[in-house]
N, C-alpha and C positions, 0 to 999 in steps of 0.2 A: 504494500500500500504506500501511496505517495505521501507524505509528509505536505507537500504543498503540490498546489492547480499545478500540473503537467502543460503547460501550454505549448511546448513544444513538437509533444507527440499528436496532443488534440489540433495543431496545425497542420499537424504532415497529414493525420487523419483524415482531415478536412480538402487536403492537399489532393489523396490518392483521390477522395470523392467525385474533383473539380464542383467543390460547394465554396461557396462565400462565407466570411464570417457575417453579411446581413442574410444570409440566406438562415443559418443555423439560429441568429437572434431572431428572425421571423418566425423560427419551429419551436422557440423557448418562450415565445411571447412575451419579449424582453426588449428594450432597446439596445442598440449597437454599442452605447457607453456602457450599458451595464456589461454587456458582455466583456466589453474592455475589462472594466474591473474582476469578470470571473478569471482573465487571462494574467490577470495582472495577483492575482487571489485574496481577492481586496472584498470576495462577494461568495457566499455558499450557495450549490446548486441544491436545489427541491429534489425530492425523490421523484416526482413527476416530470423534471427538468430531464432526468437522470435519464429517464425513463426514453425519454423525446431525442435527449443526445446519442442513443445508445440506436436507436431506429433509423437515427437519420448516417451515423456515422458505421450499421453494418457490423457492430461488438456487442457485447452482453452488456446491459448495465452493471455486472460486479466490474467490468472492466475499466465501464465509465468511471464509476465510484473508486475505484481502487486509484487512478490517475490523476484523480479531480480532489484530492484532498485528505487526511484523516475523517473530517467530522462528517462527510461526503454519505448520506442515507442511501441504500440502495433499495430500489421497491421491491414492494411484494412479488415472489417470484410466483404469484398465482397467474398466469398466463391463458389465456386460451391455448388448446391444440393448435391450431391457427397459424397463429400468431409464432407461439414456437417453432413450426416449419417453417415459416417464412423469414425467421432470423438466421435458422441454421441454414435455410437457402442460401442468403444474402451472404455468410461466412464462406461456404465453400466455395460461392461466383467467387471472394475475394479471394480467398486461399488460391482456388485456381487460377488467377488471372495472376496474382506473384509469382506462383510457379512456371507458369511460360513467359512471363519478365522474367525469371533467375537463368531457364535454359535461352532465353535469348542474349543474356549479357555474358 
């Protein structure tokens, strides 16, 4: 667990996404200073924030949580079926789209 906001990693995150940081404070329903402040770790995310981060960014929220801070709440891991495939979808497009990045470099 992070000690303090990762904002490095949650850039590259953001990075491999091609997301915006207005894009990510329009799915936290937050403004773009404030997000400043989560990056800067001036600001704690909500377990719902966590939740929105973790969806839009294609990781688990423990992952969220665990990068985003100590006091960082991770939600209820009561999920829909759903919803749970559609995360683990989202991991293995990513998994495999680095793996033919890594045989291509």
């Amino acid at each position: 667990m992070a000690l303090f906001f990762d904002g490095v990693w949650f850039g590259a995150r953001l990075g491999e996404r091609d997301l915006s940081r207005e894009r990510l404070a329009a799915r936290l329903d937050i403004t773009t200073e404030d997000l400043a402040l989560l990056f800067k770790d001036q600001m704690e995310l909500s377990a719902g924030q966590v939740a929105a981060f973790a969806e839009l960014l294609g990781v688990s929220a423990a992952e969220v949580a665990s990068r985003a801070g100590v006091s960082t709440p991770v939600p209820s891991q009561q999920t829909s079926p759903h919803a749970r495939i559609a995360s683990l979808e989202r991991r293995v497009e990513a998994l495999e789209a680095e793996i033919d990045r890594l045989k291509a470099g």
